[in-house]
C-alpha positions as CSV (number, residue, x, y, z in Angstrom):
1,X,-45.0,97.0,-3.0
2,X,-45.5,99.8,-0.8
3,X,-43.0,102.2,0.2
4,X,-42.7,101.1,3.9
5,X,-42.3,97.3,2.3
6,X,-38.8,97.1,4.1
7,X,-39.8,98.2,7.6
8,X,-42.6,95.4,7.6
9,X,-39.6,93.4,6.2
10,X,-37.3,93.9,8.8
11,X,-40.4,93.9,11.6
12,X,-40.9,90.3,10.5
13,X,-36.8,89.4,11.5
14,X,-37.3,90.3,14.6
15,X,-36.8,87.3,16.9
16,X,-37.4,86.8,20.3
17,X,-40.7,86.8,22.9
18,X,-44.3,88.8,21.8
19,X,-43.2,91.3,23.8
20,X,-39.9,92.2,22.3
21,X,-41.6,92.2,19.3
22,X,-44.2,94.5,20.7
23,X,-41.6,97.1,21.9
24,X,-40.2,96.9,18.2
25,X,-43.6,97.8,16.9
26,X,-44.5,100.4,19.2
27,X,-40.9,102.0,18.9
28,X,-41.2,102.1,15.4
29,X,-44.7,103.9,15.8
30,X,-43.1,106.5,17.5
31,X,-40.4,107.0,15.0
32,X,-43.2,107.4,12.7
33,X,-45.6,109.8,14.4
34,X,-42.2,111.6,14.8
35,X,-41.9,112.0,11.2
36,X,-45.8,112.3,10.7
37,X,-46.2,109.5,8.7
38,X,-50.0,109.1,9.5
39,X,-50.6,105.8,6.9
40,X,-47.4,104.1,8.6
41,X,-48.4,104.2,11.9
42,X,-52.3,102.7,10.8
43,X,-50.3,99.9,9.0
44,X,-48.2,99.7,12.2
45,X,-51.0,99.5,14.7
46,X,-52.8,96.9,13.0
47,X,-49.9,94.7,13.4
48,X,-49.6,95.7,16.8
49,X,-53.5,94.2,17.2
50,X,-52.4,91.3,15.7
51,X,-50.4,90.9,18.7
52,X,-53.1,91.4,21.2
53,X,-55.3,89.0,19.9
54,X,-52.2,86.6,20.3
């Protein structure tokens, strides 16, 4: 498991419309780039494709 396992986790939870869970995503990007955590936010933005494609 990677170290990040638990923020996917929790991503997952999140409940509501695509775009609530696209705000959650892109929130949490942020939080990354703030802490220059350059793999999370690639992990991050693919599941924020995922969405797109929705």
């Amino acid at each position: 498991p990677s170290e990040y396992e638990k923020i996917f986790k929790l991503l997952e939870e999140v409940r509501g419309p695509v775009e609530v869970k696209k705000q959650f995503v892109e929130f949490t990007i942020k939080e990354a780039a703030r802490f220059k955590r350059r793999d999370l936010i690639k992990h991050l933005e693919k599941i924020l494709e995922k969405f797109w494609t929705k």
